[in-house]
TORGUGU-53879 format. One line per field, with one value per residue (C-alpha): residue number from 1; residue in one letter; x, z, y. Coordinates in Angstrom, 2 decimals, padded with zeros to 5 digits, always signed. Example, Ala and Ser with C-alpha at 12.3 -4.5 7.8 and 13.67 -1.06 7.14 Angstrom:
<sites>
n = c(1/2)
res = c(a/s)
c1 = c(+012.30/+013.67)
c3 = c(+007.80/+007.14)
c2 = c(-004.50/-001.06)
</sites>
This chain:
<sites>
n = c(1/2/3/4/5/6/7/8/9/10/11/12/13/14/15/16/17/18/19/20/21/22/23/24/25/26/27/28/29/30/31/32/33/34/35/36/37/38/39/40/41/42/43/44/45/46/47/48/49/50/51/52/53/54/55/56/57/58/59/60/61/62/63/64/65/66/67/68/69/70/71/72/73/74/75/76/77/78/79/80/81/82/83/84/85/86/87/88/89/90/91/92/93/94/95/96/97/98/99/100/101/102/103/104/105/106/107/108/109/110/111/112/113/114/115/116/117/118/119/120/121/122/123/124/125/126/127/128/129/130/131/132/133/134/135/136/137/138/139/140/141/142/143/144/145/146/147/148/149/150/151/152/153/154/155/156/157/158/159/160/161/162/163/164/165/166/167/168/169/170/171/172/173/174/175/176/177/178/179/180/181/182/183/184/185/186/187/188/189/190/191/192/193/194/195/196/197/198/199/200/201/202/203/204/205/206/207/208/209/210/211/212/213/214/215/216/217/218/219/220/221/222/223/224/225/226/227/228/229/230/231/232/233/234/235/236/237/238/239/240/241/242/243/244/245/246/247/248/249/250/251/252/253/254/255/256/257/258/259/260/261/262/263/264/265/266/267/268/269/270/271/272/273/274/275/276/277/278/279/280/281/282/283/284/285/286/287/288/289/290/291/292/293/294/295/296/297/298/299/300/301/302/303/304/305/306/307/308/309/310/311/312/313/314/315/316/317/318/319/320/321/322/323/324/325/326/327/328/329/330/331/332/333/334/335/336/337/338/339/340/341/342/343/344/345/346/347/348/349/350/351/352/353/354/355/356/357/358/359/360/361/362/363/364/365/366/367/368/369/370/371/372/373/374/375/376/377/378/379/380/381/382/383/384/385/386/387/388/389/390/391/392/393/394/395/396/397/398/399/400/401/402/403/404/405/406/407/408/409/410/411/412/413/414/415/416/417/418/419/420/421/422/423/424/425/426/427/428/429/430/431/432/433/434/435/436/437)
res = c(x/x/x/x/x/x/x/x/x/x/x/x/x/x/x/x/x/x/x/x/x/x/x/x/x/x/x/x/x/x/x/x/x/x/x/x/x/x/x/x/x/x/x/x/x/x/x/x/x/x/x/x/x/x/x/x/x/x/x/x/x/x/x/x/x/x/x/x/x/x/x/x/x/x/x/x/x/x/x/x/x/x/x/x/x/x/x/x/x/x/x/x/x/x/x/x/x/x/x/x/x/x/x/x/x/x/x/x/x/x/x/x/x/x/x/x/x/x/x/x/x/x/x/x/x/x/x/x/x/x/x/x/x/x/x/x/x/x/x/x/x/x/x/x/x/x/x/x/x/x/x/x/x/x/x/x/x/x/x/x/x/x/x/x/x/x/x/x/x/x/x/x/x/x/x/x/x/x/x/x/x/x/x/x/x/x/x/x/x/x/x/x/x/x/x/x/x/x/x/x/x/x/x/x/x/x/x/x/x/x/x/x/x/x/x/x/x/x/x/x/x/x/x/x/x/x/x/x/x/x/x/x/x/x/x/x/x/x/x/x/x/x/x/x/x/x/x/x/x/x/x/x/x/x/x/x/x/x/x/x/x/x/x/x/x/x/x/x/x/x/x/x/x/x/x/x/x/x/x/x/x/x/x/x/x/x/x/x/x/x/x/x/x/x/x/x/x/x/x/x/x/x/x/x/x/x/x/x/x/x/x/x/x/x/x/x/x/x/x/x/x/x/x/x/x/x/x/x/x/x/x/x/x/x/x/x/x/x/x/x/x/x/x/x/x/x/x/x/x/x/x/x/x/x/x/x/x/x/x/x/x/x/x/x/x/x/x/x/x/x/x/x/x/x/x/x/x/x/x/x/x/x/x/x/x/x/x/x/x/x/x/x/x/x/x/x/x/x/x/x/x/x/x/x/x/x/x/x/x/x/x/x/x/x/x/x/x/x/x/x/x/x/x/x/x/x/x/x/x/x/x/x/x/x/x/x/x)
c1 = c(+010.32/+010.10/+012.31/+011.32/+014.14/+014.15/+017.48/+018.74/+018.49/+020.04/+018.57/+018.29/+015.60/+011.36/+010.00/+005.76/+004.13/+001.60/-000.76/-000.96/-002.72/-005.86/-009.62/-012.83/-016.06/-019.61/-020.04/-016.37/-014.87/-011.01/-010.38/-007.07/-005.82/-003.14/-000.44/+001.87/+004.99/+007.49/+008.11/+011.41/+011.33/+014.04/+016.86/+019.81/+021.06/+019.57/+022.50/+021.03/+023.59/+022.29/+025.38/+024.87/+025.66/+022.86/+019.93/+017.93/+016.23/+013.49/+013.94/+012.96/+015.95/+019.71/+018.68/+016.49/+019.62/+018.43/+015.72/+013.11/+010.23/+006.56/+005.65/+002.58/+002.04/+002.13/+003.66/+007.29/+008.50/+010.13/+013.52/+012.40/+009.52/+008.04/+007.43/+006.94/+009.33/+010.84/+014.52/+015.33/+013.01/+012.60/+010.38/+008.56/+007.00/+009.37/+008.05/+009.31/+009.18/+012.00/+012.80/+013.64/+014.76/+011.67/+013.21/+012.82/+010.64/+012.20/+010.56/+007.40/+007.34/+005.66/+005.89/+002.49/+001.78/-000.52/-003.20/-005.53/-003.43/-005.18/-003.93/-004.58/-003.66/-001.69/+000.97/+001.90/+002.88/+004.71/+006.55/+008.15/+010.27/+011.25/+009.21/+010.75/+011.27/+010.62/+013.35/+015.33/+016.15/+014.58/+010.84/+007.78/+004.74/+000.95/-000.70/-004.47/-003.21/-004.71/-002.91/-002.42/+000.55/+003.52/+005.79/+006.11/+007.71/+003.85/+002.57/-000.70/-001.38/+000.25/-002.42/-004.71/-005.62/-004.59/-005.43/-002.41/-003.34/-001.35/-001.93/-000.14/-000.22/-000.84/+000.85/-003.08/-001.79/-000.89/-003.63/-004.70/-005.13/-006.90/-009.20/-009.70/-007.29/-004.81/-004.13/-002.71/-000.51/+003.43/+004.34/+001.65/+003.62/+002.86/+002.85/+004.42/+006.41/+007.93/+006.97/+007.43/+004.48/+001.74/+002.84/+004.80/+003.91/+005.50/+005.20/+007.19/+005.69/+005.10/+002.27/+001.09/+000.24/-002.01/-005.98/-006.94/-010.15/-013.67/-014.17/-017.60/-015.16/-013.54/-015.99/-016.06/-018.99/-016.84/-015.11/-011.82/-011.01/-013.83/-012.66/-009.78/-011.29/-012.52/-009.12/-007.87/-010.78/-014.03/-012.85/-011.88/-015.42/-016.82/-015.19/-015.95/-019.69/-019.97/-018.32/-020.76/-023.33/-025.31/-028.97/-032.12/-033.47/-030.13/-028.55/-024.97/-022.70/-020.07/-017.37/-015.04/-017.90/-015.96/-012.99/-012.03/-013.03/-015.76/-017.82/-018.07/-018.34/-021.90/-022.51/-022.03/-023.62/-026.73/-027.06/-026.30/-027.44/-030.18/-029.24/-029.94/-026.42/-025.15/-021.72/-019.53/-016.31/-014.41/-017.57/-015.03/-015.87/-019.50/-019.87/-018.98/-020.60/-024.08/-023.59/-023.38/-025.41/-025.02/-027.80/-026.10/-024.08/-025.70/-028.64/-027.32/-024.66/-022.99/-020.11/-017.82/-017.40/-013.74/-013.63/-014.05/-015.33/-017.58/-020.58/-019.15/-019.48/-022.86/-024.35/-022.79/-024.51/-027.76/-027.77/-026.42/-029.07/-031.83/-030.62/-031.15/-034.46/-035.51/-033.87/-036.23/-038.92/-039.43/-040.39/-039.33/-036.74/-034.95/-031.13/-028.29/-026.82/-026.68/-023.10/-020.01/-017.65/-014.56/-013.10/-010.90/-006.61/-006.76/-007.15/-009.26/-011.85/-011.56/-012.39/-015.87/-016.77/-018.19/-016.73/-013.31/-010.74/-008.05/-004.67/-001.60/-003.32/-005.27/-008.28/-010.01/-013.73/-015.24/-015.56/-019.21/-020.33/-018.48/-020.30/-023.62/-024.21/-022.74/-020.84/-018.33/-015.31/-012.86/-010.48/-010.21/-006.90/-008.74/-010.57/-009.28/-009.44/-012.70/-013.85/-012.38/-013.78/-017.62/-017.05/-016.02/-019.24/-021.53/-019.82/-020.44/-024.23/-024.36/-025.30/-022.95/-020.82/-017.50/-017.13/-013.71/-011.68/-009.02/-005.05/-002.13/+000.65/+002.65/+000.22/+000.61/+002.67/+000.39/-002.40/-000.23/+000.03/-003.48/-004.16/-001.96/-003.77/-007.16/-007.95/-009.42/-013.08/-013.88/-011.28/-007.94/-007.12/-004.58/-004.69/-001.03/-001.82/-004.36/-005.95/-006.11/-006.77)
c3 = c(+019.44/+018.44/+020.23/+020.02/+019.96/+020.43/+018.45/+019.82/+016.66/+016.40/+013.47/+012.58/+010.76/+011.59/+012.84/+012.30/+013.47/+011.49/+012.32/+009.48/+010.73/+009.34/+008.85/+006.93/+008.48/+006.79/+005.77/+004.37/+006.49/+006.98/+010.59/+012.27/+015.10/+017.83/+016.11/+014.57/+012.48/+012.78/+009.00/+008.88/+006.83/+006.56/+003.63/+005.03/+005.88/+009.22/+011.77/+012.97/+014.97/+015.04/+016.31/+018.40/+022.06/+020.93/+020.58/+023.68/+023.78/+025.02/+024.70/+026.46/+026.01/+024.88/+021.54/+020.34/+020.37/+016.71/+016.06/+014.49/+012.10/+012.67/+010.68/+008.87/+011.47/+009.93/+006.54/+005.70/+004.64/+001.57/-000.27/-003.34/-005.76/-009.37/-011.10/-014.83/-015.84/-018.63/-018.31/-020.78/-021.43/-024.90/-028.20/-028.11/-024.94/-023.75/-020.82/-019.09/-016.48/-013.60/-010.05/-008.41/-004.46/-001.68/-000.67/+003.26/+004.52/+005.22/+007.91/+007.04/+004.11/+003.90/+002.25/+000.67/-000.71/-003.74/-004.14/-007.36/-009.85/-012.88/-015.89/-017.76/-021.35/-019.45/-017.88/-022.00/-022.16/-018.62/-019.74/-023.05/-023.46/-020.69/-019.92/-017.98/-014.30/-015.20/-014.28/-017.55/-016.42/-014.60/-014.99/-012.99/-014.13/-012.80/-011.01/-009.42/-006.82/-003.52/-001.15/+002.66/+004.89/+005.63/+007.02/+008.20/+011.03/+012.06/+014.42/+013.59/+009.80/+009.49/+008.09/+006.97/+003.50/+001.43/-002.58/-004.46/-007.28/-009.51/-007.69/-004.46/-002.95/-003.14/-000.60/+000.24/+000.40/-002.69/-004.54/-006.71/-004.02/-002.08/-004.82/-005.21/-008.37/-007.07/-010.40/-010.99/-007.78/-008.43/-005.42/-006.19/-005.96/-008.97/-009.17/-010.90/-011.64/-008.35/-006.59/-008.13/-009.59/-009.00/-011.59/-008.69/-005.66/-003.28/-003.52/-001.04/-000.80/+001.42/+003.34/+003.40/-000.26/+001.11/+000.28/+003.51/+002.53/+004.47/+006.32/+004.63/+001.36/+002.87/+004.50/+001.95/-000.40/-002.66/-005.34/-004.45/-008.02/-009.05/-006.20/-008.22/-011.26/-009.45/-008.32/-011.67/-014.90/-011.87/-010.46/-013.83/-014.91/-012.07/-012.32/-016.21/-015.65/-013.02/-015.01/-017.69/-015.79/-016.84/-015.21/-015.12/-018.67/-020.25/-023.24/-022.92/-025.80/-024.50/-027.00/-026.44/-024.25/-024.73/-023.07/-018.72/-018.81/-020.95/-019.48/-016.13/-017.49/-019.15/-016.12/-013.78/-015.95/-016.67/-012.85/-010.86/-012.65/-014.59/-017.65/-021.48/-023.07/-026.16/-026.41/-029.51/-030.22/-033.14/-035.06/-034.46/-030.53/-031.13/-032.59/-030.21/-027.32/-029.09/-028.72/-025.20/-022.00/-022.28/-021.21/-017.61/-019.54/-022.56/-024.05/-028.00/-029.24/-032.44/-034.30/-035.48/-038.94/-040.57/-041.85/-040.14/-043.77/-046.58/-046.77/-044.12/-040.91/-042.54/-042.60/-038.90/-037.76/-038.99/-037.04/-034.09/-034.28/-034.70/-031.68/-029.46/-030.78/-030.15/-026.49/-025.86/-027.62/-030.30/-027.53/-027.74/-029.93/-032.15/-030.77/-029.85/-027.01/-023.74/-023.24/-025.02/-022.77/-024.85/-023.14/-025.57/-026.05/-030.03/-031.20/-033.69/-030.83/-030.70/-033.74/-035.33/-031.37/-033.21/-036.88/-034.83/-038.51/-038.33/-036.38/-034.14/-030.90/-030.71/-030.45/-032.71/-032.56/-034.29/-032.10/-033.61/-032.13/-029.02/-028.13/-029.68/-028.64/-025.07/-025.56/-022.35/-022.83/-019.86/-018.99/-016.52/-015.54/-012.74/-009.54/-006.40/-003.22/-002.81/-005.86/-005.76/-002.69/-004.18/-007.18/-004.86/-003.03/-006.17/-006.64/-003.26/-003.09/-006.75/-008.33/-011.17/-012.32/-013.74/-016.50/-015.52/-017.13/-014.65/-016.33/-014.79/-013.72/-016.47/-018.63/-018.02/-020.99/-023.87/-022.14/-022.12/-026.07/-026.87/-025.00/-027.39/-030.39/-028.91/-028.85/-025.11/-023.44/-020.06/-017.12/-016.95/-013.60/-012.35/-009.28/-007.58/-004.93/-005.20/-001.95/-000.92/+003.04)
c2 = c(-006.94/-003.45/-000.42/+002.89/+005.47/+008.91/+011.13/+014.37/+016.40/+019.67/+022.23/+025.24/+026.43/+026.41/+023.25/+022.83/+019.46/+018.74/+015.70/+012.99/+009.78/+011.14/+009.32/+010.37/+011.15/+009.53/+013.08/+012.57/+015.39/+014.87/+014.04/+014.78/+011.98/+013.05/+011.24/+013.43/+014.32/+016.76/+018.71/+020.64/+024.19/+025.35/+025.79/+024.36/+020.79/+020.05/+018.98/+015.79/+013.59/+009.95/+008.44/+005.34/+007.63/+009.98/+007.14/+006.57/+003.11/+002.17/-001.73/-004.88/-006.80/-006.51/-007.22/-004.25/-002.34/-001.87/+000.56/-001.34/+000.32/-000.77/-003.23/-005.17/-007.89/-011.62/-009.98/-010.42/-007.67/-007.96/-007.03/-007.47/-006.60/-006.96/-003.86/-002.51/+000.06/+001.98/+001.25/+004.06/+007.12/+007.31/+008.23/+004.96/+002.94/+000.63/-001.68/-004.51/-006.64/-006.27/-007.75/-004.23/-003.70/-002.47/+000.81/+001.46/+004.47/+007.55/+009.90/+011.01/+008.04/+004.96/+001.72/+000.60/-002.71/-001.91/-003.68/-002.65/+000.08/+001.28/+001.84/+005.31/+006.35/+009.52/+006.57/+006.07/+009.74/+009.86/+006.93/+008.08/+011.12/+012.06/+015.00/+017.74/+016.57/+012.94/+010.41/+009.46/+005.96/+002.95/+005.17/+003.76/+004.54/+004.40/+007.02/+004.98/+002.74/+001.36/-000.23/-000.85/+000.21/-002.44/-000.25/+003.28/+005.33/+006.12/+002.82/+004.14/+004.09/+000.20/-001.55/+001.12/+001.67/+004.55/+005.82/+007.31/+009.68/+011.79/+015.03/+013.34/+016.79/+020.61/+023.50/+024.32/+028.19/+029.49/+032.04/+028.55/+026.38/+029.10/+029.62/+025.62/+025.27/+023.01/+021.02/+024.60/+024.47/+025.72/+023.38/+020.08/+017.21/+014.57/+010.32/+009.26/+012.57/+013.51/+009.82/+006.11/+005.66/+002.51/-000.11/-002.20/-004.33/-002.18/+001.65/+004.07/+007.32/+010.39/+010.16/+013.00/+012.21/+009.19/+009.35/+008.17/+005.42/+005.87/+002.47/+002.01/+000.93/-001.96/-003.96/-006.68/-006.06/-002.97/-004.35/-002.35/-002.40/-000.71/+001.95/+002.21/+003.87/+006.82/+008.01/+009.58/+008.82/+009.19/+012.38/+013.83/+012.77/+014.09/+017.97/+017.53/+017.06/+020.07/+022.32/+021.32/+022.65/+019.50/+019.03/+017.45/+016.94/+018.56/+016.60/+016.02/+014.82/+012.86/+012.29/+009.52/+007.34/+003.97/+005.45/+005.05/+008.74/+008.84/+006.06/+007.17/+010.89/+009.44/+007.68/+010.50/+013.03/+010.57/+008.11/+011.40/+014.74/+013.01/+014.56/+012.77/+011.53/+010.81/+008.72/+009.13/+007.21/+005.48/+003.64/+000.02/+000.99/+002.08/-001.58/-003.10/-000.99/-001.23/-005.24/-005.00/-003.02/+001.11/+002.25/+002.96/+005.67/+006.42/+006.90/+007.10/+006.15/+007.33/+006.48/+009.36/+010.19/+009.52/+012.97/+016.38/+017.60/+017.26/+014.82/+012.92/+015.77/+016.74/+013.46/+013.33/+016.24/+016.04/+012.39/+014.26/+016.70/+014.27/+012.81/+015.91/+015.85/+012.24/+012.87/+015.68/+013.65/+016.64/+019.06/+022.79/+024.66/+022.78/+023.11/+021.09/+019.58/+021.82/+020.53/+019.00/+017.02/+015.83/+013.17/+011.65/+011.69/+012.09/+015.81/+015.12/+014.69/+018.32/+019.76/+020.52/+021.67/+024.30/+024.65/+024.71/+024.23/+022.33/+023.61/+022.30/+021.62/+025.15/+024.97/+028.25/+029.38/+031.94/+035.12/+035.66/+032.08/+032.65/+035.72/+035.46/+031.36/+032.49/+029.92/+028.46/+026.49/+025.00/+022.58/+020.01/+018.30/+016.24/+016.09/+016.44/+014.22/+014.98/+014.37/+010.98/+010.16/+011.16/+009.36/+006.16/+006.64/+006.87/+003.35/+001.93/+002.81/+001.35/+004.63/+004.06/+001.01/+001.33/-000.76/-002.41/-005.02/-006.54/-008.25/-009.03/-007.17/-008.69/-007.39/-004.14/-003.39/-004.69/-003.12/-000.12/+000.03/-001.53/+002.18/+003.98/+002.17/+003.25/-000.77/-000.80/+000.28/+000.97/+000.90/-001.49/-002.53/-005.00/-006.83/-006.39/-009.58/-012.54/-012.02/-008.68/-008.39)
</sites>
């Protein structure tokens, strides 16, 4: 039985309704449904009375005088969950294993059970510290979840399936979002910053921080897990690659190539721009790389010298350049690679970009080179929504192949420092449930 009630509410401030039950298009285009939610702006308390006089019913039987929230059918909804946490933000990762409480939906909330959540080297810096606005206690990490809806105040999005990603949500008005910025957005709202993160069975979030997923994805034949990589590492790859300006016939250094990032950078810039690549990483992860299949992502692979200096870099860079030339098959000028795409979470990834010396996480190049190479160099927090949602479809069609390696939830926190020690390759996923619907 489930009774619908409506409150008399009395605020004061602006009321906008929004609609949020939302679905993608083929030509991924955000569509809006009639169902709707009311936002309150204002800056006050709102007065809203919800005594038992003031709720109107709309019931069947005696008993629904409880209001009742939609639920997953045939799913019991629980009380209590598994999740990894940090108990105590400190210098050092500190994960365990805890039986925490489900927390009910507010309005405009839902509660998703997760179903894949990746696992990103950025979860082992949200989870130490804490950084400024990050909980100091009882921290939940992840930020690359998909799920379904169990429970919600919206009927219409129970049993739908959702991404979560770190940028949950932008304002969409400010002069960054306006300009298509919105990792720069002064009101973004961040998992697992400003919502629990992914690294529990049960999630409840806002939902209009929800990725809704296009109904091509979930017919069965997607490996959702896979899905799962392109929320954070694919879109990051995919913005990286663009602003690379990589094309046809281009050669593309990707440094850091074993890494979530770097793999499906290689992948994106070499399956989808057609462009030559050449994957560096720690010579330990080269080893084992050249052992296995790379050709999806890489075209040459080279291990990185132990030393920015001496013998060492120059022997490094005279391979390097003998690479561009066997790429281009010894055609034209003698040169470089068109593009540099450091995707890497060790600084030392950074230097020798172009002679940059050493320094404390600056990054220096010599004005000459700047000006008279023409050279370019940006940043890229991450993709966006859409981004995400093109990476997932490069997946679907087969176009490019994550290389993903799925653990345990229990696992999370080895896999967490194995990350830290730069002792993984390719995506870590973990399966929240063992048969996802």
């Amino acid at each position: 039985m489930i009774a619908t009630w409506r409150p008399r509410v009395s605020l004061g401030g602006n009321i906008a309704v929004h609609p949020f039950n939302s679905t993608v298009s083929p030509n991924g285009e955000l569509k809006k449904s009639a169902a709707a939610a009311v936002q309150i702006h204002n800056t006050v308390e709102p007065d809203i009375n919800l005594d038992k006089e003031s709720l109107q019913y709309e019931a069947n039987s005696p008993e629904s005088m409880v209001a009742k929230l939609p639920e997953m059918p045939g799913l019991p909804f629980p009380s209590m969950q598994r999740a990894i946490l940090t108990p105590e933000m400190g210098e050092n990762l500190s994960l365990v294993l805890r039986n925490i409480a489900v927390r009910e939906p507010d309005y405009g909330e839902a509660v998703i059970q997760i179903l894949y959540t990746g696992i990103c080297r950025s979860d082992a810096s949200f989870s130490v510290g804490p950084g400024s606005g990050y909980p100091k206690q009882n921290h939940i990490a992840g930020h690359e979840g998909i799920g379904r809806v169990v429970k919600s105040h919206d009927p219409f999005i129970i049993g739908r399936t959702f991404g979560i990603r770190y940028l949950g949500k932008s304002c969409g008005s400010c002069t960054y979002c306006i300009r298509g910025l919105v990792t720069s957005c002064p009101s973004q709202l961040n998992v697992p910053k400003h919502i629990t993160g992914t690294f529990q069975e049960y999630a409840t979030v806002p939902t209009g921080c929800l990725v809704p997923l296009p109904d091509a994805f979930l017919r069965g034949d997607v490996d959702l897990a896979f899905c799962t990589a392109a929320l954070c590492s694919g879109s990051t790859a995919l913005v990286s690659v663009r602003a690379a300006k990589a094309s046809l016939g281009a050669v593309v250094i990707v440094v850091g190539v074993a890494g979530a990032i770097g793999h499906l950078t290689g992948a994106i810039a070499k399956q989808v721009f057609g462009a030559r690549v050449i994957g560096i990483d720690l010579k330990s992860k080269i080893d084992v790389l050249q052992s296995q299949d790379h050709g999806d992502y890489s075209d040459i692979l080279l291990g990185a010298p132990e030393t920015d200096m001496g013998h060492a870099w120059s022997d490094f860079h005279s391979m390097l350049m003998q690479s561009c030339d066997k790429l281009r098959r010894n055609h034209g000028l003698r040169r470089a690679a068109e593009a540099v795409i450091v995707a890497s979470s060790s600084f030392s990834a950074f230097r020798r970009l172009d002679e940059v010396p050493k320094g404390n996480n600056n990054i220096c190049l010599p004005l000459h080179s700047v000006v008279e190479r023409n050279l370019h160099v940006s940043g890229n927090l991450m993709g966006g929504h859409r981004e995400a949602l093109e990476v997932m479809e490069y997946i679907a069609t087969g176009q490019i192949k994550p290389r993903v390696t799925k653990v345990a939830l229990e696992d999370i926190p080895e896999q967490m420092q194995h990350l830290v020690d730069c002792k993984t390759a390719g995506k870590i996923v973990a399966p929240m449930v063992t048969a996802p619907v």
